[in-house]
C-alpha positions in Angstrom: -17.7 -20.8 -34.0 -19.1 -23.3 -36.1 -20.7 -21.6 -39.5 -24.5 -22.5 -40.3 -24.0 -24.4 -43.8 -24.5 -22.3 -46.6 -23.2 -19.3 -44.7 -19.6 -19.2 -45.7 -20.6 -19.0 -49.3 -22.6 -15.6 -48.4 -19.2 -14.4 -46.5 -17.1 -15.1 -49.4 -19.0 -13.2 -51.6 -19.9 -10.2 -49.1 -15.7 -10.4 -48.6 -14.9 -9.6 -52.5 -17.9 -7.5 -53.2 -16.0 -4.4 -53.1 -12.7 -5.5 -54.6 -10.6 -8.7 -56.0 -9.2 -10.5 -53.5 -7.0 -13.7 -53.1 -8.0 -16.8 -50.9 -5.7 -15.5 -47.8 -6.9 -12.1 -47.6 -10.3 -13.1 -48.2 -10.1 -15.5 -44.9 -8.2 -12.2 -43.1 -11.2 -10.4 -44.0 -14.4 -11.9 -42.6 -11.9 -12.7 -39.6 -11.1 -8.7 -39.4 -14.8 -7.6 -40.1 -16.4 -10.3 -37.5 -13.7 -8.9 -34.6 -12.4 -12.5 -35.2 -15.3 -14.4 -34.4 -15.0 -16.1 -37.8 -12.1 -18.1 -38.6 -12.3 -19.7 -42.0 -9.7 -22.3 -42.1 -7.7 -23.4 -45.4 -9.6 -26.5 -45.5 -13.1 -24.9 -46.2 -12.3 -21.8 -48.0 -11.0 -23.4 -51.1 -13.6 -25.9 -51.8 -15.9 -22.8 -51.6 -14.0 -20.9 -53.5 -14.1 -23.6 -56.2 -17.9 -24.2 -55.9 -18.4 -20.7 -55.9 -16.5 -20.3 -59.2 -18.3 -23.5 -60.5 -21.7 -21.4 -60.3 -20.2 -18.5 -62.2 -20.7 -16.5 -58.8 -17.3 -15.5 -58.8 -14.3 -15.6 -61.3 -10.8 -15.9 -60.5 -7.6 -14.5 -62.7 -3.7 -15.0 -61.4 -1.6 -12.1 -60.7 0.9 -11.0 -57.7 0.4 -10.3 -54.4 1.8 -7.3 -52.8 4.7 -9.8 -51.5 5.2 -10.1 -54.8 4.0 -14.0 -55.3 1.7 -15.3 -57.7 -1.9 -15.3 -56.3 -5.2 -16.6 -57.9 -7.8 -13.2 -57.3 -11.2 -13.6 -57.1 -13.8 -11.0 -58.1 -17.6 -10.9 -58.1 -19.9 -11.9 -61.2 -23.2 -10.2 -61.8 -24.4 -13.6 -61.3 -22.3 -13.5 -58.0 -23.6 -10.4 -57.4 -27.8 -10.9 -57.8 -26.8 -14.0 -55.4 -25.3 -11.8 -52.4 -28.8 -9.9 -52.7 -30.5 -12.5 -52.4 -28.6 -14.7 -49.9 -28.4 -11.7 -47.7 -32.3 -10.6 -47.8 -32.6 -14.0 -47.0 -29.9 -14.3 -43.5 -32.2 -11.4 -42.3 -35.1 -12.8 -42.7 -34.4 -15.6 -41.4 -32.1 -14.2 -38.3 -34.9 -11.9 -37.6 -37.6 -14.8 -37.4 -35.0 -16.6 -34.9 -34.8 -13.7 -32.8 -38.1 -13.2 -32.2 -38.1 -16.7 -31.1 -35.2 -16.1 -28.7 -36.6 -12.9 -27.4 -40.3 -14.5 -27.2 -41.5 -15.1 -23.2 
């Protein structure tokens, strides 16, 4: 399924809201918490990741994986942080309007 632009930013932050998390297991998580509906390839999560980190939204520090490589982590900002808030107020608001077009007769 093709992401809405915009929306994987709002998935990358909801993914590392609750803890660090390197690129891979960030992309294994939206694909785990959407029941796989969501596959974010390789190709797109690390330009957002980068853009993301360009905004001060997120910050990133090296360290090793639990396979015991080094892995860049990525955590949440405050900045990061007030922007999930206000990105997801504004997917609901937005979904909700479209439903009630879908659902309209």
């Amino acid at each position: 399924m093709d992401l809405p632009q915009g929306t994987l930013d709002l998935l990358i932050l909801k993914a590392i809201a609750l803890e660090r998390q390197h690129g891979w297991a960030i992309s294994e998580r939206i694909e785990q918490i959407s029941n796989s509906a969501l596959k974010v390839n390789q190709g797109s999560l690390y330009p957002a990741l980068h853009r993301l980190e360009r905004r001060g939204w997120i910050k990133a520090d090296w360290d090793v994986s639990d396979n015991n490589r080094r892995a860049k982590y990525y955590r949440l900002t405050k900045k990061g942080q007030k922007q999930l808030e206000e990105q997801t107020g504004a997917w609901r608001s937005l979904s909700a309007a479209i439903n009630l077009l879908l659902d309209h007769s």
